[in-house]
KEKE-3310 file (N, C-alpha, C; in steps of 0.2 Angstrom, whole numbers, plus 5000, padded with zeros to 4 digits):
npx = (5004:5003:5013:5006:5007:5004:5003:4990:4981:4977:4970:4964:4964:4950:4941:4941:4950:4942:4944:4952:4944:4950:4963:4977:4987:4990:4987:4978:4963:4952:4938:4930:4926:4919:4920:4912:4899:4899:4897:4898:4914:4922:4940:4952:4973:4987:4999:5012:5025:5023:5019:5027:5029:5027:5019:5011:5004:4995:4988:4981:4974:4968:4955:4947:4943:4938:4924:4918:4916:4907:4896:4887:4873:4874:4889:4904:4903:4914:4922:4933:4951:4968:4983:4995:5002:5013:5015:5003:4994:4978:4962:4943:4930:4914:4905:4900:4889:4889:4894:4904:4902:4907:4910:4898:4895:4905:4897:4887:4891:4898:4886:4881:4872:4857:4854:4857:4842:4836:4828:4835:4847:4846:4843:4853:4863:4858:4859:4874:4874:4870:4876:4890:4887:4883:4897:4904:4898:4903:4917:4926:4932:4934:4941:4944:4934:4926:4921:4926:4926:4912:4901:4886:4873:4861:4843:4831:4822:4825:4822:4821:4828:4841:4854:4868:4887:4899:4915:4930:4940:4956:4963:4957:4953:4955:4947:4947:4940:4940:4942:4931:4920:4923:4922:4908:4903:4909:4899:4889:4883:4881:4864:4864:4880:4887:4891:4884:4874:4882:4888:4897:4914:4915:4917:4915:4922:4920:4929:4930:4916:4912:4915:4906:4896:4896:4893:4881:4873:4876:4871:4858:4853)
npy = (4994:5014:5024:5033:5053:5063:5067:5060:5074:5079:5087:5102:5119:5124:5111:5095:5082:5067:5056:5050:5053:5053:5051:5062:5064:5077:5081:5078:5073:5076:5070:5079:5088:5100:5107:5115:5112:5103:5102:5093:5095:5095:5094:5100:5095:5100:5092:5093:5093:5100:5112:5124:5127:5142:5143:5131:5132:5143:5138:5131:5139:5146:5137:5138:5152:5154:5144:5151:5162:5158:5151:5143:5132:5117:5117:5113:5119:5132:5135:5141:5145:5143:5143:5134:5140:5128:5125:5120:5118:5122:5119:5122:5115:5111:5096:5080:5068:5056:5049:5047:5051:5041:5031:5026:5023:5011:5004:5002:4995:4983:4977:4981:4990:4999:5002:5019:5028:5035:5048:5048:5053:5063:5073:5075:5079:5091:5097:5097:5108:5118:5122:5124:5134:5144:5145:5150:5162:5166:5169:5158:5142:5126:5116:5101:5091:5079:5060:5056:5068:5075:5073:5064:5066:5064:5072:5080:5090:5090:5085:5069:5068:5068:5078:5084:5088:5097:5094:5101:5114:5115:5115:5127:5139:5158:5169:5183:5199:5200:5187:5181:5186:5180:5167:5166:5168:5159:5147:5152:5151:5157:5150:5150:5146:5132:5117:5102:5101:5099:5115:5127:5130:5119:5102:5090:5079:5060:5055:5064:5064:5052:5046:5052:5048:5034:5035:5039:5029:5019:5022:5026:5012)
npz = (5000:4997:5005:5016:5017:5025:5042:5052:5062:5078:5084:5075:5081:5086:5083:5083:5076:5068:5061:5044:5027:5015:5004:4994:4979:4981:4998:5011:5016:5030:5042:5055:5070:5078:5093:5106:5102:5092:5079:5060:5051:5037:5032:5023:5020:5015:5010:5022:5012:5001:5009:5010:4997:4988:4977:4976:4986:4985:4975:4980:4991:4980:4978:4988:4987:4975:4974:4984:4977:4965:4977:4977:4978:4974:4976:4985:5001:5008:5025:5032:5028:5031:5038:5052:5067:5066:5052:5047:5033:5028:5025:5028:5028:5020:5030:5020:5017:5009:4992:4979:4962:4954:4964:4962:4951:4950:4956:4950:4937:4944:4950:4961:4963:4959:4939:4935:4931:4914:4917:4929:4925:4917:4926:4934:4925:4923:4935:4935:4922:4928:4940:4933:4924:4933:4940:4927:4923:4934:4929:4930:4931:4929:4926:4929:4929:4935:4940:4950:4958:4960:4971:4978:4987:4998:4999:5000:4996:4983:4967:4965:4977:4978:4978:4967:4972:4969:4970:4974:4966:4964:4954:4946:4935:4934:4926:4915:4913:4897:4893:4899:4891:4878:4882:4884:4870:4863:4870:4865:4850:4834:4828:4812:4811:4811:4809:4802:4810:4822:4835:4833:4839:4845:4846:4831:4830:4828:4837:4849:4855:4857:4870:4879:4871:4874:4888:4892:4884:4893:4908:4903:4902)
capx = (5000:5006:5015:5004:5011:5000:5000:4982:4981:4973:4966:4965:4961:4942:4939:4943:4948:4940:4946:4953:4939:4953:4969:4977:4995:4993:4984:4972:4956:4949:4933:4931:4919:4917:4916:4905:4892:4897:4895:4904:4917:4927:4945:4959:4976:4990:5005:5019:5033:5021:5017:5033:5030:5021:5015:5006:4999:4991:4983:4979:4969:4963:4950:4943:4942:4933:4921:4916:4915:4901:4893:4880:4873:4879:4897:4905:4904:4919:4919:4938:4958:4975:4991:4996:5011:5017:5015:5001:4990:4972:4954:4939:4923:4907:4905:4896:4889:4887:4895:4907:4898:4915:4910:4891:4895:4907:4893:4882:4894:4897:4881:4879:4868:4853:4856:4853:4837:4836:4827:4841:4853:4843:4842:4860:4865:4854:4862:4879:4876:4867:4885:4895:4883:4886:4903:4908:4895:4907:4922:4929:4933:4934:4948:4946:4927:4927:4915:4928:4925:4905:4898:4879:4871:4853:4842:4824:4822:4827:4818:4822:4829:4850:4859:4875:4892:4906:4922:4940:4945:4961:4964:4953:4955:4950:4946:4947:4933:4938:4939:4922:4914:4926:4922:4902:4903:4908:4897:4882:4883:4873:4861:4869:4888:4886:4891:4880:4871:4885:4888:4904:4918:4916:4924:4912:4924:4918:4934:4930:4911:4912:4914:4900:4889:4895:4891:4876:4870:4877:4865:4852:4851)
capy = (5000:5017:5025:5041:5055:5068:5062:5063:5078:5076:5093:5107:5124:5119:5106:5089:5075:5059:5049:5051:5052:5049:5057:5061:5068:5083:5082:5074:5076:5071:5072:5083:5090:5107:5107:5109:5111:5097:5102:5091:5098:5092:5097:5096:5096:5102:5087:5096:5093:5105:5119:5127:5131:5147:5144:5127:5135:5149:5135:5127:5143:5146:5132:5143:5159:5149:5140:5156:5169:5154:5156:5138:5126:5111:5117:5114:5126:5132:5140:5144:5142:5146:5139:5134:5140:5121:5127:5115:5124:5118:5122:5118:5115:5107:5087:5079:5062:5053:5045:5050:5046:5038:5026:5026:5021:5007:5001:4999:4990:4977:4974:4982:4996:4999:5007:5027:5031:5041:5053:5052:5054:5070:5079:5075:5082:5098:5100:5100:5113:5123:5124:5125:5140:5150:5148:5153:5169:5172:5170:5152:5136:5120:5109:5094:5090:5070:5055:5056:5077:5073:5067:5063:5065:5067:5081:5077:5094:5092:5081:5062:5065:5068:5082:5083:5092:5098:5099:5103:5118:5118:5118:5129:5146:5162:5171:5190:5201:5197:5180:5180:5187:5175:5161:5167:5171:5153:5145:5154:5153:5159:5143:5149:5145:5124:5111:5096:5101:5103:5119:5131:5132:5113:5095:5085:5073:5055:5053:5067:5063:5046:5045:5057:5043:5028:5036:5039:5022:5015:5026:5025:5005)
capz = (5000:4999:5013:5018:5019:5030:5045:5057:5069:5084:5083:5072:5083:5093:5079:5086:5072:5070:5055:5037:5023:5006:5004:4987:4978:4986:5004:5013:5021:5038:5046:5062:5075:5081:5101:5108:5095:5091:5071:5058:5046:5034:5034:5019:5024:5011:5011:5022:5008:4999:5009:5009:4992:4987:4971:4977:4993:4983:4971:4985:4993:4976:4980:4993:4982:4968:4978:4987:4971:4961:4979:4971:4982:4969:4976:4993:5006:5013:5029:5034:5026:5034:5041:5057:5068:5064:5045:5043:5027:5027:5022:5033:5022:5024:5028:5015:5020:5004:4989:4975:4956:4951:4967:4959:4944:4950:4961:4945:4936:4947:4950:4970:4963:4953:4933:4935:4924:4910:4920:4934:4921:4914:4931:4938:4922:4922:4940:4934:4919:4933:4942:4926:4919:4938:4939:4920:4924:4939:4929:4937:4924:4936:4923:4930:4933:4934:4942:4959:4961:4961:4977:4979:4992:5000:4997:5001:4992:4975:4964:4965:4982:4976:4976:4964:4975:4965:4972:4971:4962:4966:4946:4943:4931:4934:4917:4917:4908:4891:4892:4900:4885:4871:4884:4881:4863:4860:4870:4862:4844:4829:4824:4807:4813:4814:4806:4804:4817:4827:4837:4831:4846:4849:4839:4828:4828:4831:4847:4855:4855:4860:4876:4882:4870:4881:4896:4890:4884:4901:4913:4900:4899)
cpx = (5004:5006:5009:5008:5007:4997:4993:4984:4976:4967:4969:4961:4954:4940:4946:4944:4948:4943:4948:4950:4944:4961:4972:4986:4995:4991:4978:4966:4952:4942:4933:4924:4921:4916:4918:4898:4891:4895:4899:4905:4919:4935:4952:4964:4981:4996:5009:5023:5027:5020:5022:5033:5023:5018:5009:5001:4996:4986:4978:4974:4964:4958:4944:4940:4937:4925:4914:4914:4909:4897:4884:4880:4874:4886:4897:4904:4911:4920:4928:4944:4962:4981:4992:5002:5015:5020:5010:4995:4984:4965:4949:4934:4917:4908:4900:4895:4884:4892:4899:4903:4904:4911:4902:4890:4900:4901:4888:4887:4896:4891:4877:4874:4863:4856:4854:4851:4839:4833:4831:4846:4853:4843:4848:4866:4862:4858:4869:4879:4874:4871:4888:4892:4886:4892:4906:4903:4901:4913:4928:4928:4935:4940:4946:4940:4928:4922:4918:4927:4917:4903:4890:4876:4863:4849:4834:4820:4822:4825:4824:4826:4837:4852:4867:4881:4896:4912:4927:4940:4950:4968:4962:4958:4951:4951:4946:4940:4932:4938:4934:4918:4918:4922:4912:4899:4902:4904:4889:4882:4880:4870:4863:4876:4885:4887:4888:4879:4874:4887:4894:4907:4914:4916:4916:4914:4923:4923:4930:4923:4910:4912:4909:4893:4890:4893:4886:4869:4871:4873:4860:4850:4848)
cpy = (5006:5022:5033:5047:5063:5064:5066:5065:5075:5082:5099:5114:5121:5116:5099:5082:5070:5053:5052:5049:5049:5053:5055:5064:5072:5088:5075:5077:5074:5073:5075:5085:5096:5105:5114:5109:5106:5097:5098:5094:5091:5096:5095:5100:5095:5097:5092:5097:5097:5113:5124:5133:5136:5144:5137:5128:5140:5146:5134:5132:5143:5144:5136:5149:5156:5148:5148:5162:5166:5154:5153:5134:5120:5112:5118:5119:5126:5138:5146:5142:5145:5142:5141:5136:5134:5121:5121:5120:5118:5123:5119:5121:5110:5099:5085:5070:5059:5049:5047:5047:5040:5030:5023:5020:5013:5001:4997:4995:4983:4974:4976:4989:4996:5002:5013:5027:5037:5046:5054:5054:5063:5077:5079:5078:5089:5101:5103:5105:5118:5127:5128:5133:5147:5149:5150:5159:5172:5171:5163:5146:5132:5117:5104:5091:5081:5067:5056:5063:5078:5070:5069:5063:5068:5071:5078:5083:5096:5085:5075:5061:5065:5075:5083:5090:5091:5101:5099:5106:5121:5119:5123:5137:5150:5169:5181:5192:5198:5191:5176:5180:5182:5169:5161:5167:5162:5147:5146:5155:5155:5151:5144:5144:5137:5122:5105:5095:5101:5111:5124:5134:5124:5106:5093:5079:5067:5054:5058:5067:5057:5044:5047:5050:5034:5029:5036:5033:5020:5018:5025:5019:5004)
cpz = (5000:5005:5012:5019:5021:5036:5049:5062:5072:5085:5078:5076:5087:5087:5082:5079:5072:5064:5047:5033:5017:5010:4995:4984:4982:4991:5005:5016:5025:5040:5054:5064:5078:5089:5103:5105:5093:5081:5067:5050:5042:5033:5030:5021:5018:5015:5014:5016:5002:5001:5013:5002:4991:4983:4972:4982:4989:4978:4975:4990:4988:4976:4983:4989:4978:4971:4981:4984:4969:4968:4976:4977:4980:4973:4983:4996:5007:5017:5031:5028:5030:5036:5048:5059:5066:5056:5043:5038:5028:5026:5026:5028:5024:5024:5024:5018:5014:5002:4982:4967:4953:4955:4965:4956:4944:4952:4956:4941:4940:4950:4958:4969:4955:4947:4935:4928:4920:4912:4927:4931:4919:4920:4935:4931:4919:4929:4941:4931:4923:4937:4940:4923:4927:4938:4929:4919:4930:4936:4932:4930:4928:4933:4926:4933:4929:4938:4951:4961:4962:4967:4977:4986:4995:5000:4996:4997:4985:4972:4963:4971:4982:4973:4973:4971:4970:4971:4969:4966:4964:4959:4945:4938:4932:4928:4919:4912:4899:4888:4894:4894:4880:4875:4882:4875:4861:4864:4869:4854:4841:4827:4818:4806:4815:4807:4805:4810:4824:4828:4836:4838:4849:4844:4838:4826:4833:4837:4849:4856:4859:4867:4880:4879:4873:4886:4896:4890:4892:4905:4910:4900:4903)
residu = (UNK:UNK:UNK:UNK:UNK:UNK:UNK:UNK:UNK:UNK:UNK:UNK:UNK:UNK:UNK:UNK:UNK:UNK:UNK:UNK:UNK:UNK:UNK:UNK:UNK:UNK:UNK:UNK:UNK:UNK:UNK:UNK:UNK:UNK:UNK:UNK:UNK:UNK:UNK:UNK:UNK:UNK:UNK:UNK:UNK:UNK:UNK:UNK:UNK:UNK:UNK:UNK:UNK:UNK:UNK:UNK:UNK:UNK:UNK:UNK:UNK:UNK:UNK:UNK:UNK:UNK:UNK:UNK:UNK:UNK:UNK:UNK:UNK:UNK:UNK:UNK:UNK:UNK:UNK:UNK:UNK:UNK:UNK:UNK:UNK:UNK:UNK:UNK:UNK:UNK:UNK:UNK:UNK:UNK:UNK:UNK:UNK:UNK:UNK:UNK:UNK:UNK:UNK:UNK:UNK:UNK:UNK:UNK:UNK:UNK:UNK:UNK:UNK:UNK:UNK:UNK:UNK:UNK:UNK:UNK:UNK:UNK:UNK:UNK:UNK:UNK:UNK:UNK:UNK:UNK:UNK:UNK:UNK:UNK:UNK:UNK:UNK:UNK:UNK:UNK:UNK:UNK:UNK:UNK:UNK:UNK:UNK:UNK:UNK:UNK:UNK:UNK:UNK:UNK:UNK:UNK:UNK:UNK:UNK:UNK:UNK:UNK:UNK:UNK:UNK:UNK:UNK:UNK:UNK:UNK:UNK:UNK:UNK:UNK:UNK:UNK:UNK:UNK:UNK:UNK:UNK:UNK:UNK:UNK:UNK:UNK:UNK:UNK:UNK:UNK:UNK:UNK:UNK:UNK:UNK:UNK:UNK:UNK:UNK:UNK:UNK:UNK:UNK:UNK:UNK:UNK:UNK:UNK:UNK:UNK:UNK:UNK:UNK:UNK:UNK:UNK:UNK:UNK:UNK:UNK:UNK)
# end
């Protein structure tokens, strides 16, 4: 297995930690309690042999600034960041008490979980562009939206019962004025401007298609 390389505080400031949720290249994240309220967080912790360096600590806030600008309930909360006198660099954000689509999507292939319907398909991808449309109005481009940056989780509120979370922008892009408006131009075309019915400022080409029409089939069967 590999060796960890952040190791588990015992506390972070009145947040008491209970256990490690994942951990990844460049940090990990633990579960905590607020006392004595007793509320729980979540809490990512920037790998020491990183947070030395500026220019990965500055991404690594950027998360927070992003997060905070779009200001979506699709997208985590995050409550606090900083660095301790010890130099530990961390971020305190909401607990999410669910399931990644990545860990969904395995579950339905192996057979430990029902197929998601064409209409949970249609409304877990109406959630995302719901996301994706507020942040590129506030100027914020995620780079790396994937099945593990997706967690689902309950929501007796929102039709079918499942709320989509977007995390981690600690890629993200933050666009200035005129590349809001370039970034908006291209994705409103004229219905003129298209190619076989595809849309001008995106590929017609059968690879770069392809994948979106597997995933598709699969949740749809």
């Amino acid at each position: 297995a590999r060796k960890s390389l952040t190791v588990t505080p015992e506390r972070l400031g009145p947040y008491r930690v209970e256990r490690k949720l994942g951990e990844g290249g460049m940090g990990a994240v633990f579960e905590a309690v607020q006392e004595p309220i007793g509320r729980r967080v979540a809490v990512k912790i920037l790998h020491a042999k990183y947070a030395q360096e500026p220019q990965i600590t500055a991404r690594f806030f950027n998360e927070a600034r992003a997060v905070n600008l779009i200001d979506h309930p699709g997208v985590v909360r995050i409550f606090d960041f900083g660095d301790l006198p010890d130099k530990t660099v961390y971020i305190l954000m909401e607990f999410l008490d669910g399931e990644t689509l990545f860990s969904r999507l395995a579950a339905i292939r192996e057979g430990r979980a029902p197929r998601i319907t064409l209409m949970q398909a249609a409304r877990f991808t109406q959630q995302i562009a719901s996301i994706m449309s507020r942040a590129h109005e506030k100027g914020v481009v995620h780079r790396d939206i994937k099945p593990d940056n997706i967690i689902l989780v309950k929501d007796p509120g929102m039709p079918g019962g499942e709320r989509l979370k977007l995390l981690d922008f600690g890629l993200a892009k933050f666009l200035d004025s005129a590349e809001r408006r370039t970034t908006a131009t291209a994705s409103c075309p004229s219905p003129k401007s298209t190619t076989n019915g595809v849309p001008s400022g995106t590929s017609s080409s059968p690879s770069t298609m392809q994948p979106l029409r597997d995933r598709l089939r699969m949740v749809a069967s």
